[in-house]
TIFI-49118 format. One record per residue: y, z, x of N, C-alpha, C in turn. Coordinates in pm, 1 decimal, padded with zeros to 6 digits, always signed. Layout:
BEGIN
       n_Y       n_Z       n_X      ca_Y      ca_Z      ca_X       c_Y       c_Z       c_X
         Y         Z         X         Y         Z         X         Y         Z         X
...
end
This chain:
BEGIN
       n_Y       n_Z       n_X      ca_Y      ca_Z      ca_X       c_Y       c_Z       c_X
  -00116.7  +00000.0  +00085.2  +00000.0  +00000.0  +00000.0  +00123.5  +00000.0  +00090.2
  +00229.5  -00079.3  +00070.1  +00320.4  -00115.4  +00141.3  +00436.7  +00011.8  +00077.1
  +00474.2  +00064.7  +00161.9  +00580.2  +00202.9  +00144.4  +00712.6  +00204.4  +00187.9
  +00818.3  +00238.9  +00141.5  +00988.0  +00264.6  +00171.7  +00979.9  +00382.1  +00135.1
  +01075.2  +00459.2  +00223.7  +01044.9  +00563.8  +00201.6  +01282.6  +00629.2  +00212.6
  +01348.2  +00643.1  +00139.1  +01458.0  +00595.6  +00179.3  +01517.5  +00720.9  +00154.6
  +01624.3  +00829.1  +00220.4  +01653.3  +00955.8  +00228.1  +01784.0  +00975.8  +00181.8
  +01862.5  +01035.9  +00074.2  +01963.2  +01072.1  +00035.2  +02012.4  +01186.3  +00060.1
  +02112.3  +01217.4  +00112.2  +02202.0  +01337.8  +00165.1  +02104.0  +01451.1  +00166.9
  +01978.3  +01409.1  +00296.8  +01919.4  +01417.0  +00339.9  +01873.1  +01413.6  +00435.7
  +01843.7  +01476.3  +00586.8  +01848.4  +01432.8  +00698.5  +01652.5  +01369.5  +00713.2
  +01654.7  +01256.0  +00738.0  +01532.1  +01156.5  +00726.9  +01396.3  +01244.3  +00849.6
  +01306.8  +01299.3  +00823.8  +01209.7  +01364.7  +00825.3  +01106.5  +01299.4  +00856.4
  +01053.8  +01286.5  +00948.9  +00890.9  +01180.8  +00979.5  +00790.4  +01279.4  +00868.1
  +00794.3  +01415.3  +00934.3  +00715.7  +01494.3  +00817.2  +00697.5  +01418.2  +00695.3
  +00805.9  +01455.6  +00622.9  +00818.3  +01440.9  +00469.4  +00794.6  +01270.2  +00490.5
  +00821.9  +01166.1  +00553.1  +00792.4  +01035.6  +00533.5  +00634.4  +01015.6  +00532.0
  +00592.1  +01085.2  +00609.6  +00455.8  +01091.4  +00629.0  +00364.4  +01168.3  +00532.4
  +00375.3  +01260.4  +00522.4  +00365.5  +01351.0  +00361.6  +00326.5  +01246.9  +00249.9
  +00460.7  +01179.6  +00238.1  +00446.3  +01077.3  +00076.8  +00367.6  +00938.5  +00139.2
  +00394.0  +00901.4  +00235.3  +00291.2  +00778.3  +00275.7  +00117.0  +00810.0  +00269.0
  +00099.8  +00959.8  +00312.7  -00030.9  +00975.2  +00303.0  -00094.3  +01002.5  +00178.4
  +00001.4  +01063.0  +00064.9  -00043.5  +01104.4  -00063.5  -00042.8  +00963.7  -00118.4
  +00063.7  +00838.2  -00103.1  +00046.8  +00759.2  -00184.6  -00058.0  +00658.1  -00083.5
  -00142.8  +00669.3  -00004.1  -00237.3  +00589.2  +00038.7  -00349.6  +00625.2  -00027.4
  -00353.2  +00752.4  -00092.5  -00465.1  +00814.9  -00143.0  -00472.5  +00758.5  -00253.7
  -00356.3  +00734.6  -00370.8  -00376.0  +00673.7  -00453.2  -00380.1  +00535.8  -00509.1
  -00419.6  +00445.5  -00405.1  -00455.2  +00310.7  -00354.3  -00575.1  +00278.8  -00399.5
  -00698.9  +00393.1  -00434.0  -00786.0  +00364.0  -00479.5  -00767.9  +00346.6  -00645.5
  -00698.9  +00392.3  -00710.6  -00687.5  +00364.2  -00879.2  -00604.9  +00227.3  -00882.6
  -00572.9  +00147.7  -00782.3  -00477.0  +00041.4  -00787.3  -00590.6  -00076.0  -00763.6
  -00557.5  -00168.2  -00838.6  -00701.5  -00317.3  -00859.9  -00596.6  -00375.4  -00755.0
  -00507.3  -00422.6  -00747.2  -00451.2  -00499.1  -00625.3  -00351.3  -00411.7  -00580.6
  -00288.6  -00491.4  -00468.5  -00158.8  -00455.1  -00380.2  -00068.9  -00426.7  -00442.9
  -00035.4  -00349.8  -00393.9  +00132.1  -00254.8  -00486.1  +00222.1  -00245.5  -00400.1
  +00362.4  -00238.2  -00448.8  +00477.4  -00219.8  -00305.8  +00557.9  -00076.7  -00375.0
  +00541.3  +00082.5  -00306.9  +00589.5  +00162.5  -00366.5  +00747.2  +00220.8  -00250.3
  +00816.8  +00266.2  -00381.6  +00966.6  +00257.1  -00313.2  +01020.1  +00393.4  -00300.6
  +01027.9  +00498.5  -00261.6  +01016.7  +00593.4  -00272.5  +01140.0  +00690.9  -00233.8
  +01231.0  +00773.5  -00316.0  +01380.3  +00795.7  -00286.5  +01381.3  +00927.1  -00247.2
  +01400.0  +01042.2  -00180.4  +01392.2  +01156.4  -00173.9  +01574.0  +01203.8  -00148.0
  +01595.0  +01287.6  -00253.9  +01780.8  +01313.4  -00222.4  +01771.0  +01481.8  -00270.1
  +01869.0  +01479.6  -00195.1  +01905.9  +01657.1  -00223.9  +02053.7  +01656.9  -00319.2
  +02097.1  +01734.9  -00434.5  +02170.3  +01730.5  -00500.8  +02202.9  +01869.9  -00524.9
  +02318.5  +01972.1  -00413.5  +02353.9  +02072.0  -00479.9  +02220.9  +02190.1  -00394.5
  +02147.3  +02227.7  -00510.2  +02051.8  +02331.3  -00442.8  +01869.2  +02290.5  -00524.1
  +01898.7  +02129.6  -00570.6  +01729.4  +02080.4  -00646.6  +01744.9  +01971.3  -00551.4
  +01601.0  +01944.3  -00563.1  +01534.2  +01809.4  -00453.9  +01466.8  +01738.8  -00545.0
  +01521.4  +01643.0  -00548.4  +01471.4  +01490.1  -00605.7  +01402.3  +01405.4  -00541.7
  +01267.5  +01364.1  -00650.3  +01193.3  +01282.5  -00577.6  +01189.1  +01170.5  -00679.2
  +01206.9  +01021.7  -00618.8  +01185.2  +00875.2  -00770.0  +01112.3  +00816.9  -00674.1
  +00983.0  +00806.3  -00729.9  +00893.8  +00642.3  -00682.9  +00861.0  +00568.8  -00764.6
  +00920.3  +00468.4  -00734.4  +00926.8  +00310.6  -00796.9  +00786.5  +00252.0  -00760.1
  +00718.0  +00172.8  -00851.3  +00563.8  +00156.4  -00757.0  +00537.1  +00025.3  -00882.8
  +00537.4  -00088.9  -00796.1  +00576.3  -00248.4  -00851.5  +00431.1  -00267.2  -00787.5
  +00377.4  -00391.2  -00883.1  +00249.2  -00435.9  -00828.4  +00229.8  -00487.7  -00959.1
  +00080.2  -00644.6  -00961.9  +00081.1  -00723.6  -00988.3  +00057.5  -00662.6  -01162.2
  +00096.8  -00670.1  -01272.4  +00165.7  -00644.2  -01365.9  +00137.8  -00523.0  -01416.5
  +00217.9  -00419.6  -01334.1  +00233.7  -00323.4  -01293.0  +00386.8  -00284.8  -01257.2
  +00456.6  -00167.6  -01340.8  +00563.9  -00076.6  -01292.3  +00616.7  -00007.3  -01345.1
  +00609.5  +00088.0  -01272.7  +00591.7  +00249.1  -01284.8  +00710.4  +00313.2  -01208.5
  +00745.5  +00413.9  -01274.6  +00918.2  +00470.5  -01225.1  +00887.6  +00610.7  -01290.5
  +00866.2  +00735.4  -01155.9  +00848.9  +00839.2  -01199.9  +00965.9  +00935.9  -01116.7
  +01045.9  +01019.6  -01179.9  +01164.7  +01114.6  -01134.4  +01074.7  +01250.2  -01134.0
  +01108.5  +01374.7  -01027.4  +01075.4  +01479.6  -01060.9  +01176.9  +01554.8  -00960.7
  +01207.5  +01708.6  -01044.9  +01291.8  +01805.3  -00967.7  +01203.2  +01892.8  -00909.9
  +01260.6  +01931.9  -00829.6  +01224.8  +02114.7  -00809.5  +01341.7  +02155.5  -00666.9
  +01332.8  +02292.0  -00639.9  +01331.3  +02404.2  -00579.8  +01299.7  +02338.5  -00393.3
  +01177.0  +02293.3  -00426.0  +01152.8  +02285.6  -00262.4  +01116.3  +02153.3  -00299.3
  +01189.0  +02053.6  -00193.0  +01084.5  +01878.5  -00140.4  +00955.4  +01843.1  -00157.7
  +00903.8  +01917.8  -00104.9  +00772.7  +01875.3  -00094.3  +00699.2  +01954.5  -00254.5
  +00746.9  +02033.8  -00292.5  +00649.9  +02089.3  -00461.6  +00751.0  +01909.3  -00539.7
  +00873.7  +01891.8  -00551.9  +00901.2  +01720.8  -00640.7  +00819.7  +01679.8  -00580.5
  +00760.9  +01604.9  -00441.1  +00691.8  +01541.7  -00447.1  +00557.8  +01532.4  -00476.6
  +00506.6  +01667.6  -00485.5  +00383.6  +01663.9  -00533.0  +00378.1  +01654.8  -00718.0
  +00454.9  +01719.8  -00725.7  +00481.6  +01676.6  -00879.5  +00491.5  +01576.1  -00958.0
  +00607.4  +01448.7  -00883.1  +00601.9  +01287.8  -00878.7  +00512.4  +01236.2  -00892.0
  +00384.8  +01265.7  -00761.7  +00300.7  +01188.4  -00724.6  +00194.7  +01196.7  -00858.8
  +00204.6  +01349.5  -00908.5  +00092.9  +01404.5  -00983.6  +00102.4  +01262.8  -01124.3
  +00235.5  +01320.9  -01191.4  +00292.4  +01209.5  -01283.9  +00261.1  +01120.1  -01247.1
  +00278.0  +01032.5  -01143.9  +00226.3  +00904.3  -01123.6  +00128.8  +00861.1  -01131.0
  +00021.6  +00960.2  -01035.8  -00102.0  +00940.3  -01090.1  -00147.9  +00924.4  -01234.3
  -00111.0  +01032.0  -01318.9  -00162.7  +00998.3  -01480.9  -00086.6  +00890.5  -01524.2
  +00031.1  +00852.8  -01502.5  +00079.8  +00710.1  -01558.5  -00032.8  +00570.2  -01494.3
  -00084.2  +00641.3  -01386.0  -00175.7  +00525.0  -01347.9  -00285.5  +00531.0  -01438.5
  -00313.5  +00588.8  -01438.1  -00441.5  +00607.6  -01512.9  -00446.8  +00580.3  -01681.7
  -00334.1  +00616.3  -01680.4  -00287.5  +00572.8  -01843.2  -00267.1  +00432.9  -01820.3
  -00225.7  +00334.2  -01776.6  -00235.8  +00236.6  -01741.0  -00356.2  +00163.7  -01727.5
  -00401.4  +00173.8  -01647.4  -00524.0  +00137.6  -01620.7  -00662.5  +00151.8  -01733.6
  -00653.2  +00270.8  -01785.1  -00715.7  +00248.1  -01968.5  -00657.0  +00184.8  -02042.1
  -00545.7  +00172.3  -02050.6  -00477.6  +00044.2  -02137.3  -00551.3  -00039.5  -02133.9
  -00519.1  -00133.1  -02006.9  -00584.6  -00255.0  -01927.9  -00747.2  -00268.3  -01975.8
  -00805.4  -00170.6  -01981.7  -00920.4  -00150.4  -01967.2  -00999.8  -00159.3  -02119.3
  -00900.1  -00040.0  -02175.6  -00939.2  -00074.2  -02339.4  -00907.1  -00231.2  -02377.1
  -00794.2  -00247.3  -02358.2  -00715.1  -00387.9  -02368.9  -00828.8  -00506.1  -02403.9
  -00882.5  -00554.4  -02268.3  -00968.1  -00657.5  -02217.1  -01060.9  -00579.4  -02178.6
  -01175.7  -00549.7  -02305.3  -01365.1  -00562.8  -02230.1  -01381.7  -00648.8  -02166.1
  -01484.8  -00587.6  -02129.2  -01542.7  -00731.4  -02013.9  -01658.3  -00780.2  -02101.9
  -01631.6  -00891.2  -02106.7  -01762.2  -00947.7  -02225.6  -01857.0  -01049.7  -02102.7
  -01986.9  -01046.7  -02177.4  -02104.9  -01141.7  -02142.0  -02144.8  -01018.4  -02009.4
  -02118.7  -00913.1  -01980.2  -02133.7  -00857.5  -01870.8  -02270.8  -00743.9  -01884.2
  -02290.8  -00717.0  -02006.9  -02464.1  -00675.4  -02074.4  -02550.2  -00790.3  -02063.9
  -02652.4  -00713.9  -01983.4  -02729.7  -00810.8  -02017.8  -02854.6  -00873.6  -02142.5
  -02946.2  -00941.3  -02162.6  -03017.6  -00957.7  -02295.1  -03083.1  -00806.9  -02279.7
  -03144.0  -00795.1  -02199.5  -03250.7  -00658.0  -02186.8  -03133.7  -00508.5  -02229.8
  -03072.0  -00550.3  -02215.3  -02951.2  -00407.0  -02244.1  -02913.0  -00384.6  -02382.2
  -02873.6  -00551.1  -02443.0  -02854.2  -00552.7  -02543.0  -02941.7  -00529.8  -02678.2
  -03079.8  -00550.5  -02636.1  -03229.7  -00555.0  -02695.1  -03335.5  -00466.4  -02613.1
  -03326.6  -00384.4  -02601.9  -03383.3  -00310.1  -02508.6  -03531.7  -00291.2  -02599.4
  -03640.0  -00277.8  -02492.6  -03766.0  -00305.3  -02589.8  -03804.1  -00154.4  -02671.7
  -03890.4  -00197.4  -02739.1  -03923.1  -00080.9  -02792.2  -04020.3  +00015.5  -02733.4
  -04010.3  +00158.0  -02760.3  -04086.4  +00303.9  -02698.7  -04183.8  +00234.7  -02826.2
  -04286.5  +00352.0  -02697.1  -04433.9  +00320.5  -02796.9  -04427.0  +00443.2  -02905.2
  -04431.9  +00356.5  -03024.9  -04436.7  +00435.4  -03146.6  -04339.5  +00432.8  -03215.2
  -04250.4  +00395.7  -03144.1  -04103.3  +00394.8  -03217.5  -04108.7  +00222.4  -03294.3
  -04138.6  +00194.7  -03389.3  -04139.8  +00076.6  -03480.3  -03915.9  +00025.0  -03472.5
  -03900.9  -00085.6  -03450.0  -03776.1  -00145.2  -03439.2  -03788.2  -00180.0  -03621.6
  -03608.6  -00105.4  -03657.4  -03595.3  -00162.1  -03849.0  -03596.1  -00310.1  -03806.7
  -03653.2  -00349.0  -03959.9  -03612.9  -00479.4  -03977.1  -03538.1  -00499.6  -04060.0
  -03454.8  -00640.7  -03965.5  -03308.1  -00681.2  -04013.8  -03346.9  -00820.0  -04137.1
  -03256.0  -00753.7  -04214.5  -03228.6  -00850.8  -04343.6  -03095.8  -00905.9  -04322.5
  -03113.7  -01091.4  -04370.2  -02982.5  -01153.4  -04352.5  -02987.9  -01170.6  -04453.9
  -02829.7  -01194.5  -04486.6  -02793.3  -01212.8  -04598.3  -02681.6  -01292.7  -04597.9
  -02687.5  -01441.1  -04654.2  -02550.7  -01570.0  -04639.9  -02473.3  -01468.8  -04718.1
  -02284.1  -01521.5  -04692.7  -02212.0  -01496.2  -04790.0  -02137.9  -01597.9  -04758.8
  -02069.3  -01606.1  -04891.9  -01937.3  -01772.9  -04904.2  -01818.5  -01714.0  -04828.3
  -01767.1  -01741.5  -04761.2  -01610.0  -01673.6  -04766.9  -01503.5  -01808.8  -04782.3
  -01376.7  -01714.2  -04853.8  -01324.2  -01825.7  -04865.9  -01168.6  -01795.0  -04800.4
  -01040.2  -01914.5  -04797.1  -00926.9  -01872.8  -04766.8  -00824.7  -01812.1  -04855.9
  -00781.3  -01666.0  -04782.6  -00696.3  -01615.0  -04844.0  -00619.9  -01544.1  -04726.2
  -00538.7  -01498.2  -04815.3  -00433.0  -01401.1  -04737.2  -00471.9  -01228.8  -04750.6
  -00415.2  -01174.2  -04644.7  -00480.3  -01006.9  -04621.3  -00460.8  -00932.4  -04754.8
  -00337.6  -00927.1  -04808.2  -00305.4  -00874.3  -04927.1  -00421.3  -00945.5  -05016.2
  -00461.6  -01032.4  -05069.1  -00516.1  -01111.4  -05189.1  -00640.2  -01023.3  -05172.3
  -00693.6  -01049.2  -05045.3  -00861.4  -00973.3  -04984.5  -00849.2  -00818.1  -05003.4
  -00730.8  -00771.5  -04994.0  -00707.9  -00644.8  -05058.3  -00748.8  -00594.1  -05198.1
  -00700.0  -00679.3  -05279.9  -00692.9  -00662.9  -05423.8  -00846.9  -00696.9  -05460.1
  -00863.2  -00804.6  -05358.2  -01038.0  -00803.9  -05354.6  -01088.8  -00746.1  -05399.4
  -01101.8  -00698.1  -05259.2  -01202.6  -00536.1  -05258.3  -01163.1  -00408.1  -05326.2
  -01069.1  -00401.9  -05352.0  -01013.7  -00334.3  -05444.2  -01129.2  -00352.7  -05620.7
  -01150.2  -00438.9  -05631.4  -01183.0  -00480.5  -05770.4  -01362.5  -00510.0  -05753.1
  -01438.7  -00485.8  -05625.1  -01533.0  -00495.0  -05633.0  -01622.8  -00336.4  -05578.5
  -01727.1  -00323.3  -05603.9  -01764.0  -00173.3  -05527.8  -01815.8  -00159.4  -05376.2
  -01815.5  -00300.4  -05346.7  -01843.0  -00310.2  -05180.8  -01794.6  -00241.6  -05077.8
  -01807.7  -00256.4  -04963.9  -01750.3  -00169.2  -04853.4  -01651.1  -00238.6  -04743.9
  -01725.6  -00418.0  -04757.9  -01638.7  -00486.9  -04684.3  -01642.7  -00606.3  -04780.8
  -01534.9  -00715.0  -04698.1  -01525.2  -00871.3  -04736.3  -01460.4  -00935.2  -04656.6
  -01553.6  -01059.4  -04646.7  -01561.3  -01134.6  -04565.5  -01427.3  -01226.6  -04585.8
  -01390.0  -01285.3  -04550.4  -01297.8  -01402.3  -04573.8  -01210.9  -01455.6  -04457.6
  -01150.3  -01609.0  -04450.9  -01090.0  -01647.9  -04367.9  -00915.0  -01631.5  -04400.6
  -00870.0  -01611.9  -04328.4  -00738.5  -01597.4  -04346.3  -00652.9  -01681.8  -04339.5
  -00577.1  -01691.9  -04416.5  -00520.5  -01856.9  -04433.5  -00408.5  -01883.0  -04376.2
  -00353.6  -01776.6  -04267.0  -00260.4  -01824.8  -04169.5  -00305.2  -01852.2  -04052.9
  -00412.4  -01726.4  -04006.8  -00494.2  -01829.4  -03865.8  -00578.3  -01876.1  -03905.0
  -00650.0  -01936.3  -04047.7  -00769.1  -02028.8  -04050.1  -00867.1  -01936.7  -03927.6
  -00920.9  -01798.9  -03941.9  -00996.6  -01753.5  -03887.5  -01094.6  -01625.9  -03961.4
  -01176.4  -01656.8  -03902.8  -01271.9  -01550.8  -04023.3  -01229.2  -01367.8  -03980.5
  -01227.4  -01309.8  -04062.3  -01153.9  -01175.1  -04085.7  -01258.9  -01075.5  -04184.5
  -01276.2  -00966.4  -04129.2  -01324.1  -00861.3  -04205.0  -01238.8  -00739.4  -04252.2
  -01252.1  -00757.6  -04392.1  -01167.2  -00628.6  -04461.6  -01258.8  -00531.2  -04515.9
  -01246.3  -00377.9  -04428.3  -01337.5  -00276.9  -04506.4  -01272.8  -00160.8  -04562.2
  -01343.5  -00045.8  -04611.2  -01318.7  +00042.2  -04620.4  -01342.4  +00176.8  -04587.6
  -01234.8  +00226.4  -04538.9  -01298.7  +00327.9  -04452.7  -01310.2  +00462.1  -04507.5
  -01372.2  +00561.5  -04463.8  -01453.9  +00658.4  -04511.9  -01313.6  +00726.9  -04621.4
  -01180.1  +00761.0  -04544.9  -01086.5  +00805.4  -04624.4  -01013.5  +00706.4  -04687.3
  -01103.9  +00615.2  -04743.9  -01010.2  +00527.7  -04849.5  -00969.5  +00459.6  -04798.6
  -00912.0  +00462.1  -04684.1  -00756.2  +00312.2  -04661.0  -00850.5  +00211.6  -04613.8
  -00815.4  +00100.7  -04630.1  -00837.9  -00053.8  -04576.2  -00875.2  -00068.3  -04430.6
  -00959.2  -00111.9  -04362.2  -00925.0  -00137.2  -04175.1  -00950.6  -00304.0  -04264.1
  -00892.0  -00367.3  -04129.4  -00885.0  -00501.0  -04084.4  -00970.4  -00549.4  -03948.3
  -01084.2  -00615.5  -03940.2  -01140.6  -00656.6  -03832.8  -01073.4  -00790.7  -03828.4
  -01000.9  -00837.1  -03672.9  -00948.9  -00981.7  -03680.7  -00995.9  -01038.3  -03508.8
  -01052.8  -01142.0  -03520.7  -01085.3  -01190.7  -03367.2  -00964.4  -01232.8  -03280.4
  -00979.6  -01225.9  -03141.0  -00881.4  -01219.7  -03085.6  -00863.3  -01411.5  -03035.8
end
């Protein structure tokens, strides 16, 4: 991770430069690519300010912290930063599954002896085009749980159910 490390009415410290270069090399491992972090340390009065800026490929993150002594902001910063990474990074993660990445045997895993696999019943249904509201009133008027239908602004097939406390979910492909 590429580091600035830049000192405000502050006399510039290898320590303390070294300090935040080594904590933020540590957190290089929660980072999928190269990051460039910018890092401000200023004294204001009788509190110590720490801001790291931390840019990387669509990625950026801007965390402020006070305190008492230099080095407790920076551990504090870094801490914040870390969970903004990480909050990040589940985003990303929830965001985009990784699909086709199970394999058949994972997905169908065979059967234990004795354990009989249910058998699956198909069942065609028509669906037709409508709009979310219309599929509302739908299901509304039938005793089912879901309905099928295409939606007639993306011309894409859509599931409308109902969920345990009543309200509507919407399944829509991406």
């Amino acid at each position: 991770m590429q580091t600035s490390v830049t000192f405000k009415n502050l006399e510039p410290s290898d320590s303390l430069k070294d300090y935040v270069t080594g904590k933020l090399n540590r957190m290089d491992k929660l980072l999928d690519n190269p990051a460039e972090a910018q890092v401000v340390l200023s004294v204001e009065k009788i509190r110590h300010y720490t801001e790291i800026r931390l840019k990387g490929d669509r990625l950026n993150i801007v965390c402020r912290e006070k305190a008492s002594d230099m080095y407790s902001s920076i551990d504090m910063a870094l801490d914040k930063l870390e969970m903004q990474l990480k909050r990040q990074k589940g985003k990303i993660k929830n965001h985009r599954p990784n699909k086709g990445t199970e394999s058949v045997r994972e997905m169908n895993p065979a059967p234990e002896p004795g354990n009989e696999t249910p058998e699956i019943h198909i069942q065609s249904i028509e669906y037709k085009p409508m709009d979310i509201e219309e599929a509302g009133m739908q299901l509304e008027l039938t005793s089912d749980n879901f309905l099928v239908f295409t939606n007639a602004r993306t011309n894409r097939v859509n599931v409308l159910y109902r969920r345990k406390n009543g309200d509507l979910g919407l399944i829509e492909p991406v």
